[in-house]
C-alpha positions as a Markdown table, in Angstrom:
| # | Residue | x | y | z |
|---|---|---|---|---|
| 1 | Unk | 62.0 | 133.4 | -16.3 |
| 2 | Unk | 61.8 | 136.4 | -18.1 |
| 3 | Unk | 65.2 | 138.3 | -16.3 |
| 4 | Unk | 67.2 | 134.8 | -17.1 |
| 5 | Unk | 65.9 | 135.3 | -20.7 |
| 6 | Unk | 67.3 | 138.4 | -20.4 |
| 7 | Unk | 70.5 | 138.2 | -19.2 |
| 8 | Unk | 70.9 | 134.8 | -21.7 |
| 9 | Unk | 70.6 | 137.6 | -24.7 |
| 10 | Unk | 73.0 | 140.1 | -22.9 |
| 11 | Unk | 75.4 | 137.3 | -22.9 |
| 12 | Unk | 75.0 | 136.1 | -26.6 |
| 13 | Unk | 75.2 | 139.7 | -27.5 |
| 14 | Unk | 79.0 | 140.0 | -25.6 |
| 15 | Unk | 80.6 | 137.0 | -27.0 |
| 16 | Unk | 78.7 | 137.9 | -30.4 |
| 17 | Unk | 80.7 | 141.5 | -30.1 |
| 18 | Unk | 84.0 | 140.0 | -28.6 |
| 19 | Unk | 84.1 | 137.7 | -31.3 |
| 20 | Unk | 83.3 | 140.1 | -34.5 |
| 21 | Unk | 86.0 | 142.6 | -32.5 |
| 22 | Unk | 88.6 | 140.0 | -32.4 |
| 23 | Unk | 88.4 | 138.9 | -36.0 |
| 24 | Unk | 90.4 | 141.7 | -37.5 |
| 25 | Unk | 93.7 | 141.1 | -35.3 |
| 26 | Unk | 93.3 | 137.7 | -37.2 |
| 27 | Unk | 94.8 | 139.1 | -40.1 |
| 28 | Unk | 97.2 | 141.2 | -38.4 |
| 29 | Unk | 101.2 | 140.3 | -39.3 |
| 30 | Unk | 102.8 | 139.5 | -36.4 |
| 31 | Unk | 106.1 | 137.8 | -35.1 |
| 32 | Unk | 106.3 | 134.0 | -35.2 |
| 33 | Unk | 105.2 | 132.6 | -31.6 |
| 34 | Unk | 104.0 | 136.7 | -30.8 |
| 35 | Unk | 100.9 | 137.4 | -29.1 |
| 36 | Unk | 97.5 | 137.1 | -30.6 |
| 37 | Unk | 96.5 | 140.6 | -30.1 |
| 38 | Unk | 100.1 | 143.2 | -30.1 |
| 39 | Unk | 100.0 | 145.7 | -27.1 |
| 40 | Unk | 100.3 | 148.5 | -29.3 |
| 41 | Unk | 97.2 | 147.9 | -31.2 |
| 42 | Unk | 95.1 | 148.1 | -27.9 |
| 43 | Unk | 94.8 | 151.7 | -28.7 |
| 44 | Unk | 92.3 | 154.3 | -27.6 |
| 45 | Unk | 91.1 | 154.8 | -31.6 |
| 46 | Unk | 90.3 | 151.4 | -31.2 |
| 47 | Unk | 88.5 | 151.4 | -28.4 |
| 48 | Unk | 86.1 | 155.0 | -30.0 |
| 49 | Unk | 86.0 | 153.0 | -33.2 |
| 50 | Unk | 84.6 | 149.8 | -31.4 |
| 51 | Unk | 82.3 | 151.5 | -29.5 |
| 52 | Unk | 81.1 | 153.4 | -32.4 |
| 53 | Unk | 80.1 | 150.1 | -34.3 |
| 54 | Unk | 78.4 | 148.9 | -31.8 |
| 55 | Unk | 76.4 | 151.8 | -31.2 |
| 56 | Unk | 75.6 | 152.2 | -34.9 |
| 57 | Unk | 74.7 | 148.3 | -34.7 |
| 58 | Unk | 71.8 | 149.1 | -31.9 |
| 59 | Unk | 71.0 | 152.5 | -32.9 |
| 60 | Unk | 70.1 | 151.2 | -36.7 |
| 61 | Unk | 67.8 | 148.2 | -34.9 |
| 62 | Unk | 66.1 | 149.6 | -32.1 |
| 63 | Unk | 66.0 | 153.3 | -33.6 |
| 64 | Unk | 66.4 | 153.8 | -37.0 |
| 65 | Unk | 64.7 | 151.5 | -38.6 |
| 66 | Unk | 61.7 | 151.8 | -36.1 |
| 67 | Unk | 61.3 | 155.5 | -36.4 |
| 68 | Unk | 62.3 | 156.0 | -40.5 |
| 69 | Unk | 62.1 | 152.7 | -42.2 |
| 70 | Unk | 59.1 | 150.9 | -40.8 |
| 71 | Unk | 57.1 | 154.3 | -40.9 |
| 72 | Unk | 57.9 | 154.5 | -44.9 |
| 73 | Unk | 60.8 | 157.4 | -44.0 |
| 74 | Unk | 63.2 | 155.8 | -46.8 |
| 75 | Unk | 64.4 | 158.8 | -48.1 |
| 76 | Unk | 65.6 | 160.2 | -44.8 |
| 77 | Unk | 66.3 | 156.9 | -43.7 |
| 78 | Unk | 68.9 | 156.1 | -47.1 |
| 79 | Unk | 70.3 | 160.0 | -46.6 |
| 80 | Unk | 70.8 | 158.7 | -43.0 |
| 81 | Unk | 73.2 | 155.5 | -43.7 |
| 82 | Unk | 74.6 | 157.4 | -47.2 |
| 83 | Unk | 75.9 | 159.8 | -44.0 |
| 84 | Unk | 77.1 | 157.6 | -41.6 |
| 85 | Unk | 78.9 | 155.7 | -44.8 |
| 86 | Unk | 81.2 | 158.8 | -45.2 |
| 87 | Unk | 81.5 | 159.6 | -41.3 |
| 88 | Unk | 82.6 | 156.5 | -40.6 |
| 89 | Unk | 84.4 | 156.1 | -43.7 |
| 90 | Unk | 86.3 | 159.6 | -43.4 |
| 91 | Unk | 86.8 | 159.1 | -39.6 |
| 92 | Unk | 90.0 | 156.6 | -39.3 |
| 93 | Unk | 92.1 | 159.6 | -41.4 |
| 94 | Unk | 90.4 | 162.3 | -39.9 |
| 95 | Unk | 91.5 | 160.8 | -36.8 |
| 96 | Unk | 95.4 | 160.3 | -37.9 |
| 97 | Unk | 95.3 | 163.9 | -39.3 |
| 98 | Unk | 94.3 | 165.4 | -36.5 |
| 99 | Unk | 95.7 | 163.5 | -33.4 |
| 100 | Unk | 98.9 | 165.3 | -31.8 |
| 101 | Unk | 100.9 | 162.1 | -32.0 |
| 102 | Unk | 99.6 | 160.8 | -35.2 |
| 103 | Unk | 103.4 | 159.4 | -36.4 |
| 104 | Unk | 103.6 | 157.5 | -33.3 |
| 105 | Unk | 100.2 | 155.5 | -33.6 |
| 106 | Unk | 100.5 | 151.9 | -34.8 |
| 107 | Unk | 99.2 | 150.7 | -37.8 |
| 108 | Unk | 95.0 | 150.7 | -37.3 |
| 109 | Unk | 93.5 | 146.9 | -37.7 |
| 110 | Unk | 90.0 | 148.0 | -39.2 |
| 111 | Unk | 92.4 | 149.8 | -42.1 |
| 112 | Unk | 93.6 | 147.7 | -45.3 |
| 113 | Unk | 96.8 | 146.5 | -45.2 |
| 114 | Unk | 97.7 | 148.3 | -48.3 |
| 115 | Unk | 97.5 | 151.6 | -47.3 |
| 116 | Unk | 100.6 | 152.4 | -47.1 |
| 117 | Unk | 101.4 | 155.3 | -45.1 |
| 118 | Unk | 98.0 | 155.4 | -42.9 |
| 119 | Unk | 98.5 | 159.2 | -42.0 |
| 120 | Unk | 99.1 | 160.7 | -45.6 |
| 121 | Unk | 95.9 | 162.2 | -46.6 |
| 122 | Unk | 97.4 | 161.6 | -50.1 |
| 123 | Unk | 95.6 | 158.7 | -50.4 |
| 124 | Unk | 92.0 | 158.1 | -50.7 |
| 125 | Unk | 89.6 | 160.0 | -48.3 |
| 126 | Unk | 87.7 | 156.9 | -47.4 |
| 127 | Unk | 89.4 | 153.7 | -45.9 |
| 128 | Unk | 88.2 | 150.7 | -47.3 |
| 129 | Unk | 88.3 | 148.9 | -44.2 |
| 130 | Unk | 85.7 | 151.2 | -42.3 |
| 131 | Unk | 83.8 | 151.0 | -45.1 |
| 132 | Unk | 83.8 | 147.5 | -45.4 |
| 133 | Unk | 83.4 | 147.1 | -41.6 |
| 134 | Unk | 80.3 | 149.7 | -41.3 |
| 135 | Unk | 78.7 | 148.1 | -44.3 |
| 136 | Unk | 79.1 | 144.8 | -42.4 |
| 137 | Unk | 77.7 | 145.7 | -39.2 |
| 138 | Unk | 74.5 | 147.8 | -41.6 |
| 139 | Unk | 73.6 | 143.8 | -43.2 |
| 140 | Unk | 73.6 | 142.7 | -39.5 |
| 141 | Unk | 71.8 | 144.5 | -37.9 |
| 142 | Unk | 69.3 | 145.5 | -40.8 |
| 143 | Unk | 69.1 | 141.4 | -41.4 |
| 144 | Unk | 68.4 | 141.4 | -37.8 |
| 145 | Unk | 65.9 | 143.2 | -37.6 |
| 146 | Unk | 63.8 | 142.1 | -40.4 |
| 147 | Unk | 63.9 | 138.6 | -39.5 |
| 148 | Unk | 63.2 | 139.2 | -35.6 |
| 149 | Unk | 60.0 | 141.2 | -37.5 |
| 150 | Unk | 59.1 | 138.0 | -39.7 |
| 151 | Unk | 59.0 | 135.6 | -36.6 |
| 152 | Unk | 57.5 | 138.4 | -34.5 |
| 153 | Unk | 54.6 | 138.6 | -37.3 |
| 154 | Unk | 54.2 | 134.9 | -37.8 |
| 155 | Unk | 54.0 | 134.3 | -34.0 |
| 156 | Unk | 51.1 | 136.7 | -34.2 |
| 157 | Unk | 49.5 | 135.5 | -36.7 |
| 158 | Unk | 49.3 | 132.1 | -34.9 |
| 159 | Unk | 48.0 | 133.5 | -32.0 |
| 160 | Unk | 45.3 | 135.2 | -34.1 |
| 161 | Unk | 44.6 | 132.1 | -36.0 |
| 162 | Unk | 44.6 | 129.6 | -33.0 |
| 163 | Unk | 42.4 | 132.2 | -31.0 |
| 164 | Unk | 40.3 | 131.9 | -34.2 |
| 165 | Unk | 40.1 | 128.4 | -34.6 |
| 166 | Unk | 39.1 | 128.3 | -30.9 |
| 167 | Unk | 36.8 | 130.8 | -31.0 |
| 168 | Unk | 34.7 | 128.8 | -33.7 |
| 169 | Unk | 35.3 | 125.6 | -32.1 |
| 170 | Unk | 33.9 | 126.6 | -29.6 |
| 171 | Unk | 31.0 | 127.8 | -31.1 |
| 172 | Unk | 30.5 | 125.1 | -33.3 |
| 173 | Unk | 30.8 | 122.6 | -30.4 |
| 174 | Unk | 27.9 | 124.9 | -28.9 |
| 175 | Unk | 26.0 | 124.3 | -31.5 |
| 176 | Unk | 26.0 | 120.5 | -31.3 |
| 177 | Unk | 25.2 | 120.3 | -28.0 |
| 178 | Unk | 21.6 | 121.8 | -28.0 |
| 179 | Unk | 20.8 | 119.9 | -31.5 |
| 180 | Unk | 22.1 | 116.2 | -29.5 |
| 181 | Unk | 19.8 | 117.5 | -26.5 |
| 182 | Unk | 16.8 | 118.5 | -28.8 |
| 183 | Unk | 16.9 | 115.1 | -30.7 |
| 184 | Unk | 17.4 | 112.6 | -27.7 |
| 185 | Unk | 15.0 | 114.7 | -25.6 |
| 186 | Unk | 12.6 | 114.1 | -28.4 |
| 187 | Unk | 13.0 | 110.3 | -28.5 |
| 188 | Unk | 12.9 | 110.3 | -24.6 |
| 189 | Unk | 9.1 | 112.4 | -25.3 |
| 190 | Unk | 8.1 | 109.0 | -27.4 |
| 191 | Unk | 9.1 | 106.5 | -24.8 |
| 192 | Unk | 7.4 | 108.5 | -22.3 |
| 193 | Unk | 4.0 | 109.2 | -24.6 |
| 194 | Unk | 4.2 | 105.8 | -25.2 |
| 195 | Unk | 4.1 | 104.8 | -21.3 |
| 196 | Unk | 7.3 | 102.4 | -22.2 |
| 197 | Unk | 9.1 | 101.4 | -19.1 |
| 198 | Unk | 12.4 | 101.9 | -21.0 |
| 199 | Unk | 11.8 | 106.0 | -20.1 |
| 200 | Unk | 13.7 | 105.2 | -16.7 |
| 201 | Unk | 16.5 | 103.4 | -18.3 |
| 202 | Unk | 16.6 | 106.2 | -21.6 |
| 203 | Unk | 17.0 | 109.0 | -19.0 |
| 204 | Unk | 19.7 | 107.1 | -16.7 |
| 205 | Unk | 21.7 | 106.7 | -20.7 |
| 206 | Unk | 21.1 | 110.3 | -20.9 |
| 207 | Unk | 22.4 | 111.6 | -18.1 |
| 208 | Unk | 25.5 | 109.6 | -18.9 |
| 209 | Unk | 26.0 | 110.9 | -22.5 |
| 210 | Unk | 25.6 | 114.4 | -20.8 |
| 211 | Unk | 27.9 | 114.3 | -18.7 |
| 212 | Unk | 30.5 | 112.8 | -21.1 |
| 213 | Unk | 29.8 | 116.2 | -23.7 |
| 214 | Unk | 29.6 | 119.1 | -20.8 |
| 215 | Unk | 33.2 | 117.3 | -19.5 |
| 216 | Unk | 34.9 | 116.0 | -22.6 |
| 217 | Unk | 33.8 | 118.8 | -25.2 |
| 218 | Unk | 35.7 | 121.6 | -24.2 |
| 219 | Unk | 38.8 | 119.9 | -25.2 |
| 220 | Unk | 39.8 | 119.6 | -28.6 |
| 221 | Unk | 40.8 | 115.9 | -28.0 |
| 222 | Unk | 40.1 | 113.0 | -25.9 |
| 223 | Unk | 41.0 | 109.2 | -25.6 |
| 224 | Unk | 39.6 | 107.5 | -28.3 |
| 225 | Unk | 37.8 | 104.7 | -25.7 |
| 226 | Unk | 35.9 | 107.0 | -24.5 |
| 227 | Unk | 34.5 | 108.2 | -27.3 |
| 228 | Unk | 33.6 | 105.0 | -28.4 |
| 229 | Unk | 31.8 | 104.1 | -25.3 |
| 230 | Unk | 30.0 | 107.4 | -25.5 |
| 231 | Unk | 28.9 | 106.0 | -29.1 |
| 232 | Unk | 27.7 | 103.1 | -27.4 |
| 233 | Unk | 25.5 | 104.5 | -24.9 |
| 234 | Unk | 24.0 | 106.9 | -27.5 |
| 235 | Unk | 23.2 | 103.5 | -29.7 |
| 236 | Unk | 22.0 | 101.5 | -26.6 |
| 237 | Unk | 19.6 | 104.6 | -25.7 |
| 238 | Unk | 18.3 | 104.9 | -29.7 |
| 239 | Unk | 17.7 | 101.5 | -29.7 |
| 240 | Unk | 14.8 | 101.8 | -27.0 |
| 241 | Unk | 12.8 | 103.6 | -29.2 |
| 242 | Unk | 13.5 | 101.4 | -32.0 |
| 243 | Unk | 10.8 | 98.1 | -33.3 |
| 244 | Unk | 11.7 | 94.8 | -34.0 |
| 245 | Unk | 12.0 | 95.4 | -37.8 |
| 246 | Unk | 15.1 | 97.5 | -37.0 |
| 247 | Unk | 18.7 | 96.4 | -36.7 |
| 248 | Unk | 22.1 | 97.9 | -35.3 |
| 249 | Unk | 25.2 | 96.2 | -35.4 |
| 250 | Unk | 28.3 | 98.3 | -33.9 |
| 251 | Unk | 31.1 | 96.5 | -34.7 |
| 252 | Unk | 35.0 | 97.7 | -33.9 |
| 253 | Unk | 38.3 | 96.4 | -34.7 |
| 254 | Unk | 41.7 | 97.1 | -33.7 |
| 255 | Unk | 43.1 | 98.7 | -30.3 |
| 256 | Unk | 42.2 | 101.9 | -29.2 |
| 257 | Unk | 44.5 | 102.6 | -26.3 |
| 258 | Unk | 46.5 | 105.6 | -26.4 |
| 259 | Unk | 45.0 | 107.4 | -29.1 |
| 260 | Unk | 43.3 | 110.7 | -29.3 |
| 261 | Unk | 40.4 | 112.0 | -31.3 |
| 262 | Unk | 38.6 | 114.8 | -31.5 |
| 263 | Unk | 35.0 | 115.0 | -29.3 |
| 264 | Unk | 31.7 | 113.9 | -30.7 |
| 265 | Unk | 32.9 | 113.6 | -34.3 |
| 266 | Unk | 30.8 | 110.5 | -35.3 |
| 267 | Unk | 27.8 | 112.0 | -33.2 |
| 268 | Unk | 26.0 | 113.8 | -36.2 |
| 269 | Unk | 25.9 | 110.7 | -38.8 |
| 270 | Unk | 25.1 | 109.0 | -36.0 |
| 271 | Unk | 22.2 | 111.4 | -35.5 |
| 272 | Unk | 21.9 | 111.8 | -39.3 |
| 273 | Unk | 21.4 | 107.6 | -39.8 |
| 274 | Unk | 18.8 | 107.2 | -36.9 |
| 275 | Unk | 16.6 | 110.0 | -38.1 |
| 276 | Unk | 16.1 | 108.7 | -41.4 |
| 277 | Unk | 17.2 | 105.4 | -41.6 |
| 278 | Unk | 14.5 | 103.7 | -39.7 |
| 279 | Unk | 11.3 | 102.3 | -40.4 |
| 280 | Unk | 8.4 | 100.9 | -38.6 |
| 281 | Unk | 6.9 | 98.8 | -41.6 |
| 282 | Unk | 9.8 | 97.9 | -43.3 |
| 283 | Unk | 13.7 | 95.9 | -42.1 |
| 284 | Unk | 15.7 | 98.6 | -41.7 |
| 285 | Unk | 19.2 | 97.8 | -40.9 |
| 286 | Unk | 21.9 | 100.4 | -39.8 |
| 287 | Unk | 25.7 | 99.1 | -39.8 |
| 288 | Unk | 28.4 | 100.9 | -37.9 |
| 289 | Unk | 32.2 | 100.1 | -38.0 |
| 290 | Unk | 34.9 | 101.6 | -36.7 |
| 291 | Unk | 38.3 | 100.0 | -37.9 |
| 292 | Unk | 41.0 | 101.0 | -35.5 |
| 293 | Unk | 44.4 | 101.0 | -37.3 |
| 294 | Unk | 47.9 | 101.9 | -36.3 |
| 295 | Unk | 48.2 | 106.0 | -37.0 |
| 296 | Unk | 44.7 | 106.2 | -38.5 |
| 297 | Unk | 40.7 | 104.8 | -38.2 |
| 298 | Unk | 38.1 | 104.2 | -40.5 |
| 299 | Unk | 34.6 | 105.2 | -39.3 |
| 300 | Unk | 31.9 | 103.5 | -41.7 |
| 301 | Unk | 28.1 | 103.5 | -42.0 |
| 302 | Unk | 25.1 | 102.8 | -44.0 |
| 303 | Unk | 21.3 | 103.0 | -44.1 |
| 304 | Unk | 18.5 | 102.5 | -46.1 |
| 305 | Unk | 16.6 | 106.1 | -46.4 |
| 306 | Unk | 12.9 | 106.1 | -46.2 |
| 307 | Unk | 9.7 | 107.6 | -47.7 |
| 308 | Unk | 8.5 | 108.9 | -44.4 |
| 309 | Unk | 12.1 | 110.6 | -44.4 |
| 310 | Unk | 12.5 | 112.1 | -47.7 |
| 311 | Unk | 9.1 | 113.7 | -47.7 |
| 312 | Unk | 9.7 | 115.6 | -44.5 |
| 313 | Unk | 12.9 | 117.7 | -45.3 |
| 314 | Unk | 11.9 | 120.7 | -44.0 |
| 315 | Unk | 12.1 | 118.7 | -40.5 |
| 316 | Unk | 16.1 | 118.6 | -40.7 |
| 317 | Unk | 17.9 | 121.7 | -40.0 |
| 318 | Unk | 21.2 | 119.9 | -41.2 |
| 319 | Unk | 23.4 | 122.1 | -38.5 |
| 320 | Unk | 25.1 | 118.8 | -37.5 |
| 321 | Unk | 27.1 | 117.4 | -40.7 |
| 322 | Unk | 27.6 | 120.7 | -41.7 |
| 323 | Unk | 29.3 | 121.6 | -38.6 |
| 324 | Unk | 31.4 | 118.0 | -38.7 |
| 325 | Unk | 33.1 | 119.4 | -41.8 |
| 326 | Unk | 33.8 | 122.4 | -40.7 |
| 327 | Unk | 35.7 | 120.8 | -37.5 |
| 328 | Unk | 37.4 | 118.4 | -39.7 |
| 329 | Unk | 38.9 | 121.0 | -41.8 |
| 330 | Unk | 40.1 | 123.0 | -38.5 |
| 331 | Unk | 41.5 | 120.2 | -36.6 |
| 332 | Unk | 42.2 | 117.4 | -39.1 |
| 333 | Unk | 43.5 | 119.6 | -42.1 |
| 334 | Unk | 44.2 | 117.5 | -45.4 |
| 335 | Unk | 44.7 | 114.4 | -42.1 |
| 336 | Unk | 41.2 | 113.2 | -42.8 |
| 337 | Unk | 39.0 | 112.3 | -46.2 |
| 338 | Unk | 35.4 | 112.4 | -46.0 |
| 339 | Unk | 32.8 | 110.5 | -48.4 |
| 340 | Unk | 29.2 | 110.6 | -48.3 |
| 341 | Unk | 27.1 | 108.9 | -50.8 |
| 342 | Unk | 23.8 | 109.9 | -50.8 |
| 343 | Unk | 21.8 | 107.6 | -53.1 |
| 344 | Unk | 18.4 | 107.2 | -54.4 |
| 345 | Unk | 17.5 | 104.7 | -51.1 |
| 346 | Unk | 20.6 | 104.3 | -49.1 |
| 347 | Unk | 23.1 | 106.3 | -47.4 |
| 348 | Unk | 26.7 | 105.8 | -46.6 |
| 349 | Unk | 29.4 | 107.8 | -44.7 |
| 350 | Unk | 32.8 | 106.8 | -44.7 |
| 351 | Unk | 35.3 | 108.7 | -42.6 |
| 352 | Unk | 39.2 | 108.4 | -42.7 |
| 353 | Unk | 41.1 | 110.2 | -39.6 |
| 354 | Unk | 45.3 | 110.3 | -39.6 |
| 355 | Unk | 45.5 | 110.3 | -36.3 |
């Protein structure tokens, strides 16, 4: 892959050459119906001049500016091209003047038409054409250069940032995953103090929900249907601990085949709802609903909050709804909206995803 890259470029980099090489003879008077390029232009001046160019071209990109520019050498680096300028705008003359057979040359293509007499050093020192020419290839190459740099900067930035925003994924994600397992090991403790025969059933839900986050965590997204049957089980296995004075209702609407969400994002107001919205002496009533719509979903739910909750805040170590919005904001952007209304004896969540 990478020698096919290679010779690709080395092919671009030919027809880029033949074609800049060829433009002059464009412009070149010629007989009606006459060649394209006149024999007596194919000369060896410019074949040297040619070469030249070109080798100014890759000697300015892969040395000069490396070695003098991008190491803050501008002084030398200026003094450099303000040299090269008059070399190669003194050299076509210089050339005429001191070649044996300089009468017998044809006219030179890089030279202005209006020069006359090319070989009478009469006339201005430097040709306007070279000049023109060597400034030419200088904007190339220096253009070049500085926007293969740009795109080779940003494509490093976005490694660094995507090897960031993995990196803390990653440890965000670990993070959730002991504070799931400490809370639902805690309610399993209850049914198990309590001698329930649910204990059986709570661990079998358990197991199930584990194995959903150690396989579907690590990636960043997963099908949306099984992320709402992994809400399911964790409601089904809450629900054993729960008394007859509480109520769940789960409700979902709209399709969700073929879309993609990001792992265990409803988990922590799940977590956050059944923690301290329920009540053994009073109803307490907890409604979830998930609205499945065509490129986004709504993810509702309420609670009534509790005395035996708000006295106890030191029991909450809040790592879970903090963590959800620092996920959203990596993975969702300005694609999500996040409201959380934390009254004096209710709380509601209401989360809008772009998928």
């Amino acid at each position: 892959m990478k020698f096919n890259k290679i010779i690709l470029q080395v092919i671009v980099h030919v027809a880029a050459w033949l074609c800049f090489l060829m433009l002059p003879f464009a412009f070149i008077p010629r007989p009606k119906g006459g060649p394209f390029i006149p024999e007596q232009y194919i000369s060896f001046y410019f074949l040297l001049s040619s070469f030249m160019y070109i080798s100014f071209y890759y000697l300015n990109f892969y040395l000069f500016i490396p070695k003098l520019l991008e190491k803050r050498k501008v002084f030398l680096y200026v003094l450099l091209i303000i040299g090269l300028l008059v070399f190669f705008g003194t050299f076509p003359r210089l050339y005429r003047y001191l070649s044996d057979d300089m009468h017998k040359l044809p006219p030179i293509p890089w030279l202005s038409a209006r020069s006359g007499r090319q070989g009478n050093l009469t006339h201005p020192i430097l040709s306007g054409g070279s000049l023109a020419i060597f400034l030419l290839v200088f904007l190339i190459s220096t253009g070049i250069k500085v926007v293969s740099q740009w795109l080779e900067y940003e494509r490093k930035n976005r490694e660094i940032e995507n090897e960031k925003l993995n990196t803390e994924l990653s440890f965000l994600k670990s993070q959730i995953n002991p504070h799931f397992l400490f809370n639902t090991l805690n309610n399993i403790y209850s049914l198990a103090e309590a001698g329930s025969d649910k204990t059986g059933e709570a661990v079998m839900k358990l197991s199930s929900i584990m194995r959903y986050v150690l396989t579907e965590v690590k990636n960043n997204s997963v099908p949306l249907e099984k992320e709402i049957q992994f809400t399911k089980h964790y409601i089904e296995l809450q629900k054993m601990r729960l008394t007859d004075k509480s109520k769940v209702d789960f409700l979902i609407t709209g399709d969700p085949s073929g879309k993609q969400i990001s792992p265990l994002l409803f988990l922590p107001f799940l977590e956050n709802a059944f923690k301290y919205g329920i009540s053994t002496r009073e109803a307490s009533p907890i409604h979830i609903v998930l609205d499945i719509k065509d490129k986004e979903l709504d993810f509702k739910i309420s609670n009534n909050k509790y005395s035996h909750a708000l006295l106890k805040p030191a029991e909450t170590t809040g790592i879970g709804i903090v963590n959800i919005k620092r996920r959203l904001d990596l993975l969702y952007h300005k694609n999500y909206k996040l409201c959380m209304a934390d009254e004096k004896t209710t709380y509601n969540v209401n989360l809008n995803i772009r998928l």
